[in-house]
C-alpha positions, 0 to 999 in steps of 0.5 A, spaced: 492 306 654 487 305 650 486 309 643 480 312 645 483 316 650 489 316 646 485 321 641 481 324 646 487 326 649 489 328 642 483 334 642 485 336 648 492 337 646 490 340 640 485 345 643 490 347 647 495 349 642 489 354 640 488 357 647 491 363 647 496 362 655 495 355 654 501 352 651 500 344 649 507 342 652 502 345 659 497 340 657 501 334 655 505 335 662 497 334 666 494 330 661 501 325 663 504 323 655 509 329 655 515 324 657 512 318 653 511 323 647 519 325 648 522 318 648 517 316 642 520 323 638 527 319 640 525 313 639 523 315 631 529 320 630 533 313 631 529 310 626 526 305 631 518 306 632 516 306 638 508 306 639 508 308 633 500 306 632 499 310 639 502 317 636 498 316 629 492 316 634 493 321 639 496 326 632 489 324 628 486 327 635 490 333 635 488 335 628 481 334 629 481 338 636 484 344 631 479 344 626 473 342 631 475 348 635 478 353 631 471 356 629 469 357 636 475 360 637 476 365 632 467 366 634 469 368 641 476 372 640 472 376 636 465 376 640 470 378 647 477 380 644 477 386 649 477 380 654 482 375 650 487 382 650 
């Protein structure tokens, strides 16, 4: 997979975690990385880098997909928190 998807995903994942019901393990599990992601965990634990350059990438995407939308979403929670409650 390339790194462009890599960190497109990773602002996916990323939004997701500010979604409020939608959790990021959720959007990992559609978006295909969540076994990977787990075997690299294990892999880094052992001390044994495994994509590591991947998981940089889609780690910059999810920060960046936290910090592009967490204005909009704080805009629209207070816009419509009658509907988000």
């Amino acid at each position: 997979m390339s790194y462009t998807k890599s960190f497109i995903k990773g602002i996916l994942i990323g939004i997701s975690f500010l979604v409020p019901g939608l959790s990021g393990g959720t959007m990992m599990i559609i978006l295909n990385v969540f076994d990977d992601a787990i075997h690299a965990l294990n892999q880094l634990l052992q001390f044994k880098p495994y994509r590591l350059a991947y998981y940089c990438v889609m780690a910059f995407g999810i920060l960046t997909g936290i910090t592009l939308f967490a204005g909009v979403m704080s805009i629209i929670l207070s816009l419509y928190s009658g509907y988000a409650m």
